[in-house]
N, C-alpha and C positions, 0 to 999 in steps of 0.2 A: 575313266575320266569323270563320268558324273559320279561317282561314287565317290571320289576324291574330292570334287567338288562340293558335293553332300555334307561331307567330313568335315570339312573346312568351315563351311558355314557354318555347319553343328555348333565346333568349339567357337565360334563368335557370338551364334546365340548364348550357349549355357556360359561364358565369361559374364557378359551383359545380364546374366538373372543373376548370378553372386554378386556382383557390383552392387544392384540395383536390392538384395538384401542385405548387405552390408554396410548402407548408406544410412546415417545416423538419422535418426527421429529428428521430426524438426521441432526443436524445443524452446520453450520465452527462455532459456538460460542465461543470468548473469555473468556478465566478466568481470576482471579481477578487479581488486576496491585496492585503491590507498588511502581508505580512512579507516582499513584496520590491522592492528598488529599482528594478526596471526596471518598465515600461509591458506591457500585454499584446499577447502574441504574436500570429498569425492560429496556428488551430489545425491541425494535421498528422495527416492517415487514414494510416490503421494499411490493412497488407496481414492478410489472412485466414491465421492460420499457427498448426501443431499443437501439443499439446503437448508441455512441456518434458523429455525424459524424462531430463535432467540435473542437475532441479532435485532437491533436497535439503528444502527450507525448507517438506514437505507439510501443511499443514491439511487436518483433515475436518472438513467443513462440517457437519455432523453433532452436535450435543453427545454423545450421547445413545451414540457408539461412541468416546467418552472419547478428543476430538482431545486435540492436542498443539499448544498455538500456537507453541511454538517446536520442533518435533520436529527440527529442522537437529543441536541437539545433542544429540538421541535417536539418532539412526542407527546411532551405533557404540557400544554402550552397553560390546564391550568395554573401551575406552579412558577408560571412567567414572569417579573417584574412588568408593573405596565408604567413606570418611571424610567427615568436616563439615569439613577443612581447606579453605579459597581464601586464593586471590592477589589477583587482581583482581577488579572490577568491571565488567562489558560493560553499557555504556548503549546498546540500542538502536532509532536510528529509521528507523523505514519510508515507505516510498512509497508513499500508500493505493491510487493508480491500476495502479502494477502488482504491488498484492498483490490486487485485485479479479480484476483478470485471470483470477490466476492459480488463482483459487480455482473462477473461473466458467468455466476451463477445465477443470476435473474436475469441476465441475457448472454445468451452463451455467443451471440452476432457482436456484442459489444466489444471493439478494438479497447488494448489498454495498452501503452508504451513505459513499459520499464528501464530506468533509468541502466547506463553502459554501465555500472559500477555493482559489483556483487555486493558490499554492505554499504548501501547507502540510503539512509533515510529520508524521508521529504516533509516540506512545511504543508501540515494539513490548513495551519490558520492560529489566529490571535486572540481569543474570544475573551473582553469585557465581562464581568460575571459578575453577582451576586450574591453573597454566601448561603446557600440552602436554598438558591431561586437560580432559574435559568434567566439569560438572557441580563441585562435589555440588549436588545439589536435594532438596525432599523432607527438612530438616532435622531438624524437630522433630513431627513424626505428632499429637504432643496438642495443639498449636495449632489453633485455630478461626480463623475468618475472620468476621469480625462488619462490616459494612457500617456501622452507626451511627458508627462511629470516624473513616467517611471523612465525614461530614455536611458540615463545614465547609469541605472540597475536592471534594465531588463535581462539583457544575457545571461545573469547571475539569479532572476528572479526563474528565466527557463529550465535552470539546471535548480536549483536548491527548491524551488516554489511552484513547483508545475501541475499542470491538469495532468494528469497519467491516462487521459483519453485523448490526447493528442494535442498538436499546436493550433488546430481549428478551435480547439474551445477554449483557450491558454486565456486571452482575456476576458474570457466571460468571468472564469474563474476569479481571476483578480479583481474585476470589477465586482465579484459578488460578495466578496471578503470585505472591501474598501465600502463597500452602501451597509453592510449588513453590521459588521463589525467596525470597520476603522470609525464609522462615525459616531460611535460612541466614546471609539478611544480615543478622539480627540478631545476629551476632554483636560485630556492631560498636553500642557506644550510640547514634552518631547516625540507624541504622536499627531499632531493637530494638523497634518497636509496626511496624502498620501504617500509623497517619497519618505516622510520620516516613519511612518508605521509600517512599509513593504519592507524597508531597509534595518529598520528591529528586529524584524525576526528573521532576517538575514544576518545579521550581528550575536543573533542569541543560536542560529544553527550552526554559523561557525562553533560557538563557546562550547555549545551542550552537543556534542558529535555523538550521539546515541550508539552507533557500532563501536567506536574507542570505547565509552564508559560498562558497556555489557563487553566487549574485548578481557578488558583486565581482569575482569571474574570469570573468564572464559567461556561466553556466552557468544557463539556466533551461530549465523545460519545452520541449518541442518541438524539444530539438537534441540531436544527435550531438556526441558528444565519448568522446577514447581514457579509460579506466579511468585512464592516467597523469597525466590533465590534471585528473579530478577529484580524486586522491589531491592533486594539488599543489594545488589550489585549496582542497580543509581544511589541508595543513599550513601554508599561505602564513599561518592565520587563528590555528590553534591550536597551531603548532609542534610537534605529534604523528602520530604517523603513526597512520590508523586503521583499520576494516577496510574493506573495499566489496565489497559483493555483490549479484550480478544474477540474473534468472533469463533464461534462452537460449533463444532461437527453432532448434533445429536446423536444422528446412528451410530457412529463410532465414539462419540465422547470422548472427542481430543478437542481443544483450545488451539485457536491459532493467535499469535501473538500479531497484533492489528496497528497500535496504537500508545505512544508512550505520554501523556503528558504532565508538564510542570507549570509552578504557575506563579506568580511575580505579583509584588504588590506598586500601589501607584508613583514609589521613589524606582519603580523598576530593578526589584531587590529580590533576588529569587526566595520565596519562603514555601510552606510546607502548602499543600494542597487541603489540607485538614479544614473541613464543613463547606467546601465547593461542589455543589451539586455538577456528577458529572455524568450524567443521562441514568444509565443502567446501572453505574458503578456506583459500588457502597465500599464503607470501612468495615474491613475484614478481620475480627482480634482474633488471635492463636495467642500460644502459651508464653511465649518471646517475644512480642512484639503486636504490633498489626502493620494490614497493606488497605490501599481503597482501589479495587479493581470489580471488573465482573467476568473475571477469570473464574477457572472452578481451583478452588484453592487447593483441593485434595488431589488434584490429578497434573498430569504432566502439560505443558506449555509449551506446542510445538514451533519453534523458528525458521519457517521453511526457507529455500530459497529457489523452489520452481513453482510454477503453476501445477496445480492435481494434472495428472495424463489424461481425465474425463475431457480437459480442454484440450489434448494435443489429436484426439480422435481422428476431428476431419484431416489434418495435414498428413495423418499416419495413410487412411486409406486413400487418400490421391497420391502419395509413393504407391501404393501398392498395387493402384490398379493398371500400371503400364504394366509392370512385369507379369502378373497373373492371366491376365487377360489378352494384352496386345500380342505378345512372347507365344503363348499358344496360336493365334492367329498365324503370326510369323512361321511359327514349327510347320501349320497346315502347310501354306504357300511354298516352302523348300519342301516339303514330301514332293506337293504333285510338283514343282518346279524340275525335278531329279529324278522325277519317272521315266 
């Protein structure tokens, strides 16, 4: 009878150890997009690799030590305009999967909430510019930021225009855009509140849907492609040249594709990106053409679509440690239980 009983429990435990390794890694995985034509991919593991120490575009995860979400055109602040003159407009959009990365590569504790949508891009910001000068930002100091204004676009500003560190810091976010940038771009009537500059580049992310335009050249997540393939696959759409920027695995020397932007003149006319200082990126000429990135032009351009597994680590061994650990305890307890 105890032997029967033995048995029995036996096969309960060893069912519960298969389960419990067959139970799928918990992964930031994207679900499926309808903002692109193609069918979904199988998904592509990331190798474990350090960080970038050529990136430029640094967030602190941190509020509280007054990040910088776009600090790329903080760096050289000698090269700043110290006037409220621009040229342009820089519209740009990000790649939430490896700006997660890259954030939780300087803090691996740092939450980042990727959007439900497997190709879907987001509004990093509007930046005012000067051609061959960063900035001006920081236009008008007496302007406030009042969030009631955005009421009637908020819900559209959470999905197209979000913090990717979650809805705690959602309007810091937008208030940081609206002091730093929109008050310069009011300069122009058609941005001179807040709802009219949040809701532009809501208007300009519907138009420019960065997965549809890399779509049609058949550029989606999970593939390699040179930085030249994807310049030509936006101007094939928009007939502008714009910017692309990645951030770099050094030890492995792969490119992750980060950042796409375009950039608009004061009739809000989209035109070529050509003499916009755009932090680290420069004009790139090859034999056919040129691109302005700080991609490496000679090597592949990876579009992931999960986070590296270096960040799935911790979630892996708290699966692993009931079955290895508790499972054996269990096995002791039926021995002498069944003596």
């Amino acid at each position: 009878m105890q032997r029967k009983r033995f048995l029995t429990l036996l096969i309960i435990v060893l069912y519960s150890i298969v389960w419990a390794t067959s139970t799928p890694l918990s992964q930031d995985d994207l679900a499926n997009s309808d903002e692109s034509n193609n069918g979904e991919k199988a998904a592509q593991s990331f190798e474990d690799f350090p960080h970038d120490d050529d990136d430029d575009d640094d967030d602190d995860a941190d509020h509280s030590n007054d990040r910088d979400i776009d600090s790329d055109l903080d760096d050289e602040d000698h090269l700043r305009v110290q006037d409220h003159n621009w040229d342009v407009l820089i519209f740009t959009q990000q790649w939430p999967v490896t700006t997660c990365y890259h954030w939780r590569e300087n803090n691996p504790n740092q939450e980042c909430e990727l959007p439900q949508k497997k190709e879907f891009w987001t509004i990093h910001g509007i930046w005012p510019t000067k051609l061959g000068q960063l900035g001006p930002d920081f236009c008008n100091r007496t302007v406030n930021f009042n969030i009631t204004q955005l009421e009637g676009i908020e819900q559209q500003l959470e999905t197209f225009w979000p913090d990717l560190k979650g809805p705690s810091s959602q309007e810091w976010l937008w208030e940081h855009e609206w002091l730093k940038h929109g008050t310069c771009a009011m300069a122009l009537t058609e941005l001179d509140n807040e709802l009219k500059y949040f809701d532009q580049g809501l208007a300009w992310r519907e138009e420019y849907v960065m997965s549809r335009i890399l779509d049609l050249s058949d550029i989606h997540p999970d593939s390699n492609n040179t930085v030249v393939a994807i310049n030509n696959a936006i101007v094939k759409v928009l007939h502008k040249q714009p910017s692309i920027h990645c951030l770099f695995d050094g030890k492995h020397e792969i490119s992750y594709l980060s950042e796409i932007r375009i950039c608009f003149n004061k009739s809000l006319e989209l035109i070529d990106c050509d003499g916009v200082k755009m932090g680290d990126a420069r004009p790139i000429h090859y034999p056919s053409g040129s691109v302005i990135t700080n991609c490496h032009i000679g090597s592949p351009v990876h579009y992931p679509s999960l986070l590296p597994p270096l960040l799935r680590k911790d979630n892996n061994s708290k699966t692993w440690k009931f079955p290895l650990v508790n499972v054996y305890k269990l096995l002791q307890f039926l021995m002498w239980f069944t003596l």
